[in-house]
C-alpha positions in Angstrom: 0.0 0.0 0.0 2.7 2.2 0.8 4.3 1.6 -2.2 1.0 3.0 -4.1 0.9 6.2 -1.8 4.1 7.3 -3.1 3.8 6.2 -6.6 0.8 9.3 -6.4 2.6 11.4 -4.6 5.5 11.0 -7.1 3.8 11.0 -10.0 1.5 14.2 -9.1 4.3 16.1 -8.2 6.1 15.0 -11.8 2.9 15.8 -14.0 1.6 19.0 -11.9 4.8 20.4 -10.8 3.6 20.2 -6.7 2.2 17.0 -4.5 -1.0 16.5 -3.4 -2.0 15.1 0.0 -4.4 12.3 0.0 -7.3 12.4 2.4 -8.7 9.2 1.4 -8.1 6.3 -0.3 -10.9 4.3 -2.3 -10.4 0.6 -2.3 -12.3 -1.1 -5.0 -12.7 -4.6 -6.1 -9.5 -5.3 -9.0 -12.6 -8.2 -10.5 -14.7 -5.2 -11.4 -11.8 -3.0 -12.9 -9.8 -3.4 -15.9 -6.3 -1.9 -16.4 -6.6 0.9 -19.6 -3.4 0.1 -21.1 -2.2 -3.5 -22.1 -0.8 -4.6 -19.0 -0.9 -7.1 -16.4 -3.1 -5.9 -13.5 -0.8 -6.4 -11.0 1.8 -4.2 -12.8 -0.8 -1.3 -13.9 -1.7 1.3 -11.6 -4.5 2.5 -14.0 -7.7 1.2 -14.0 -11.2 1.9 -15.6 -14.4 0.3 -14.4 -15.7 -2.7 -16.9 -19.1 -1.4 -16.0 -18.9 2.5 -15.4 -23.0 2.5 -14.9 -22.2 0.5 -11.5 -19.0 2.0 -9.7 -21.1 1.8 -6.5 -20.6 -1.8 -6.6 -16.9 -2.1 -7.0 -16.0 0.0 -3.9 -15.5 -2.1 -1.0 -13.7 -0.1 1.5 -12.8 3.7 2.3 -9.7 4.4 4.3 -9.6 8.1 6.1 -6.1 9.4 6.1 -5.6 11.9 9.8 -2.9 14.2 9.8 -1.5 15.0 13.4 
């Protein structure tokens, strides 16, 4: 998980110019996603939903980043 957190924190601050902080993450089920280029989908980290009219149903867990 880690390693995900900073591959957006990397790759925001390479594409925007700045970083963003994350306030939450949204876990979805990897069954109900496909990856968007031709990769493995344990080597993508870009996804689209195989059925976009039911996104509801592929999140199965929300995770609330605090900041001290």
């Amino acid at each position: 998980m880690a390693d995900m957190v900073l591959h957006f924190y990397e790759g925001t601050l390479a594409d925007r110019g700045y970083s963003i902080r994350l306030d939450i993450l949204m876990l979805y089920d990897l069954d109900q996603l496909q990856p968007v280029y031709d990769q493995v989908p344990e080597e993508s980290y870009e996804f689209a939903f195989k059925h976009p009219e039911r996104k509801h149903e592929a999140l199965v867990g929300l995770i609330k980043i605090l900041r001290e």
